[in-house]
N, C-alpha and C positions, 0 to 999 in steps of 0.2 A: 519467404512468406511465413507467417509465423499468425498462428491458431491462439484466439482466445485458451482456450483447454490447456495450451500447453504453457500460456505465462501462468492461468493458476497452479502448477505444479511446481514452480519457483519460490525458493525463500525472498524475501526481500530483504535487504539489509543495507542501515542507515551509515553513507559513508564518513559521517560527522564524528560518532561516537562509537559507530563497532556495534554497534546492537543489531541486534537480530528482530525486527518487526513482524515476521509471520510471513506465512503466506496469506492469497489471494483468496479475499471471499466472495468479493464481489468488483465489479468495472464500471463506472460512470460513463456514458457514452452520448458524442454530440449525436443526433441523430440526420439529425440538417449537415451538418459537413462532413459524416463519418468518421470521426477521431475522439479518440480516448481522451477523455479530460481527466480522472484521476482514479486511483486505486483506490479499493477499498479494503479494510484491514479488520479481524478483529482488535478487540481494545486487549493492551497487554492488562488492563487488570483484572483480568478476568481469568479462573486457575481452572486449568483441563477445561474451558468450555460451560463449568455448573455454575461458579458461583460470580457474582461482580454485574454491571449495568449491564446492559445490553446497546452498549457503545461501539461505537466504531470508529476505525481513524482513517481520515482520507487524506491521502495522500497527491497532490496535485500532478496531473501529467509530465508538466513541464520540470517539476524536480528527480523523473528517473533520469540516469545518468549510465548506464549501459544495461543492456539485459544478455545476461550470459547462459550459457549452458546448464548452469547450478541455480544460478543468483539472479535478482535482479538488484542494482545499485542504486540508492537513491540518498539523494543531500537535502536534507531537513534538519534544521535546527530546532526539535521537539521542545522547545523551551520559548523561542522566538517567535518564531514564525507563525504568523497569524491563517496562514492558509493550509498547515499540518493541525486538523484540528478534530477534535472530538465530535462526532456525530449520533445523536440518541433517534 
């Protein structure tokens, strides 16, 4: 079993290109079938938290790909992929 609180403590990181997404700031949650429908990220343009939109990236449930002890894995193609996308 494994605790909301303790995926937010996880990096995420895209296994596409190696990049480093952030951690967890927030969770999408089906409420009617109890399951996580996607991550939510802040937006990497944004420096230390001050300055940039106040975007976020969500990232769909079904694209993590293991959740590890460190890490959680996820395959998105941040360029393609119409459902890894910007949220204001």
């Amino acid at each position: 079993m494994l605790k909301v609180s303790d995926l937010r403590l996880r990096e995420v990181v895209n296994i596409v290109d190696g990049r480093r997404l952030g951690t967890i700031k927030d969770i999408d949650i089906d409420v009617e079938n109890g399951r996580i429908t996607a991550l939510v990220l802040p937006s990497p343009n944004r420096l230390l938290g001050w300055l940039g939109r106040d975007e976020e990236l969500v990232v769909p449930w079904e694209k993590v790909r293991k959740i590890g002890l460190d890490v959680i894995l996820v395959e998105v193609n941040t360029l393609t992929d119409p459902r890894y996308r910007l949220r204001v």
